[in-house]
C-alpha positions, 0 to 999 in steps of 0.5 A, a space after each residue: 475467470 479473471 486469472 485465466 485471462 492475466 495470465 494468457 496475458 503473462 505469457 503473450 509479452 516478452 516484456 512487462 513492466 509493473 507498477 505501484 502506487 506512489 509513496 509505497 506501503 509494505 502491499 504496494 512493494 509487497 504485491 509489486 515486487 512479489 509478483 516480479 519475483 514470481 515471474 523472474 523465476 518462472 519466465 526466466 527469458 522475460 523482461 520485468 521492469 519494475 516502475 516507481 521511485 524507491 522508499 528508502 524505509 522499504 529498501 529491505 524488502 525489495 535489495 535482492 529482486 530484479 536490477 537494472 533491465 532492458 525490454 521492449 518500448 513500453 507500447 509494445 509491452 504488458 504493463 501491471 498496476 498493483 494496488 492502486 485505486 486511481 490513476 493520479 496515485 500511479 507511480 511512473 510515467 508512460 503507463 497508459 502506453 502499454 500495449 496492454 494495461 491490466 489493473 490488480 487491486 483491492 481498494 474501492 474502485 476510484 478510477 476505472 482504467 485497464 484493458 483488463 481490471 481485477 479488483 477484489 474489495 474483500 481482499 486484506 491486501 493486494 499481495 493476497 491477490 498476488 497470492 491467489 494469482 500465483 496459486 493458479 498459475 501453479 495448478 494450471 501452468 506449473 509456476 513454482 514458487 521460491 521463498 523470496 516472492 513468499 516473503 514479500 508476499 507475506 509481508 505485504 499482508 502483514 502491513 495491511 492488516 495491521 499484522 492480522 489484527 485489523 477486521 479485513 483479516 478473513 480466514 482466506 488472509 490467515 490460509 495466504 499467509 500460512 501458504 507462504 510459511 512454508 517457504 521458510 523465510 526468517 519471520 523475525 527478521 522480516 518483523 524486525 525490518 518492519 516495526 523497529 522504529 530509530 530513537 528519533 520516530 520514537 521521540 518523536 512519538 512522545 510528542 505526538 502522545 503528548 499534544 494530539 487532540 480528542 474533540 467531543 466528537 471522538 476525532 483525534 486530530 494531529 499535526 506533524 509540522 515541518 519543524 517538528 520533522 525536522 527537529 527530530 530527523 524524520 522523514 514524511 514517508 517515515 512518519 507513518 509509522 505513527 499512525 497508530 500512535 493513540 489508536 488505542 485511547 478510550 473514546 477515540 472513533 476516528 483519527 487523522 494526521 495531518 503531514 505538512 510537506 516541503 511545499 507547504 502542502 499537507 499529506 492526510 492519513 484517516 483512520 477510523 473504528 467505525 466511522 466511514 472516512 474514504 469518502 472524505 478523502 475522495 473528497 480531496 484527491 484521494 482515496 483507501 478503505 472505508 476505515 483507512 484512507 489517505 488524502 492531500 490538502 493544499 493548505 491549512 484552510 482545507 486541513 480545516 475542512 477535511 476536520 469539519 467533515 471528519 466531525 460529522 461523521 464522528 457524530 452518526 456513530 
């Protein structure tokens, strides 16, 4: 069994050094720093360095696990990527070193690297993985859990399954969940850090409402400029939380947001009611789940392009 074999390799390394994929979501720190605190705990003696530059919007979830450590050369470590499809996506430098690299994910498998990969597409989540892992680590070698790897555990599925409601909600997903209740961390809070939104993302929201597009395909098309962020104090990680802003809007079968960064290049989240769109962003240096995905575009001109696919697709559904 796959967890067997992870976990020989858990215990074979003083040091192992995790990583995530870039521009963080709540499964990517959830998975990553989930499994940090697990190991923390029941390897006390071990080196855990966690790789990857910080979020600020996610600082909540990762304040009270694993500071500044000192371990082995990373060629003569374990290294852990979580949730991350494809090699381009991994964030830090030097993973390929590791002594040993082992992959844990649930994407569509884009790129194939790891000595050892564990990826589960029926998965909601990562941190469901992480879960899993730690459950037989707990009836094999006794691993204990604590409330704080629960917590981002839990908070990990909450951010991708849309809190339990998108269709990757499995009864396995709701068990994984209720496990980690038990371990009586404060949900209110945890939902509250999560989904509050500042005034600023909220006006901003407005103007999304106000001026996306709903072509006679069903795609929903929007833009967030560099001016309008700017105007309203957002950032382009703290722009996600408006994906879903116009989910719900009668006729709607796929919608995409185009965020246009610093450079002039465009950050491309793709969601979908039933049209498969992970295609479309494998087709522009990116990846995800059939029905949410992400991408990069160049410029206006592939923007257009990646609109044009999206058309087609909206069409055969």
């Amino acid at each position: 069994m796959m967890h067997e074999k992870i976990l020989e390799q858990i215990n074979n390394y003083q040091t192992i050094y995790i990583y995530r994929h870039e521009k963080p979501d709540p499964d990517a720190i959830g998975s990553q720093v989930g499994l940090a605190a697990l190991l923390q705990h029941n390897y006390p003696d071990k080196a855990i360095i966690l790789k990857g530059e910080e979020e600020p919007s996610l600082a909540f979830l990762t304040e009270s696990v694993v500071g500044e450590q000192e371990g082995d050369d990373i060629n003569r470590s374990l290294v852990v990527i979580c949730d991350t499809a494809n090699t381009e996506r991994i964030d830090g430098e030097e993973w390929e070193k590791g002594d040993q690299v082992i992959k844990i994910d649930h994407h569509p498998e884009t790129d194939t690297f790891g000595d050892l990969s564990w990826v589960e597409t029926e998965a909601s989540s990562t941190s469901e993985m992480i879960i899993e892992l730690g459950t037989v680590a707990s009836d094999k070698f006794g691993w204990e859990w604590t409330q704080e790897a629960a917590r981002l555990l839990y908070a990990g599925i909450v951010g991708d399954t849309g809190r339990f409601q998108h269709s990757n909600t499995t009864p396995k997903t709701l068990r994984s969940a209720a496990n980690m209740l038990q371990y009586g961390f404060d949900t209110t809070e945890l939902f509250t850090s999560l989904y509050e939104n500042s005034e600023s993302l909220i006006r901003l929201k407005g103007k999304v409402l106000q001026e996306f597009v709903l072509t006679e395909n069903g795609l929903g098309i929007m833009y967030l400029t560099r001016n309008m962020l700017e105007e309203h104090d957002v950032t382009v990680a703290e722009s996600a939380a408006l994906i879903n802003a116009f989910s719900n809007t009668e006729g709607l079968k796929a919608w995409v947001f185009f965020v246009e960064e610093e450079e002039g290049t465009y950050r491309v989240r793709l969601r979908s009611k039933k049209a498969v769109v992970n295609g479309i962003a494998a087709n522009h240096r990116g990846g995800g789940h059939p029905l949410a995905a992400g991408a990069k575009a160049k410029d206006k001109q592939e923007t257009e392009a990646i609109i044009d696919e999206l058309e087609k697709v909206c069409k055969t559904v």
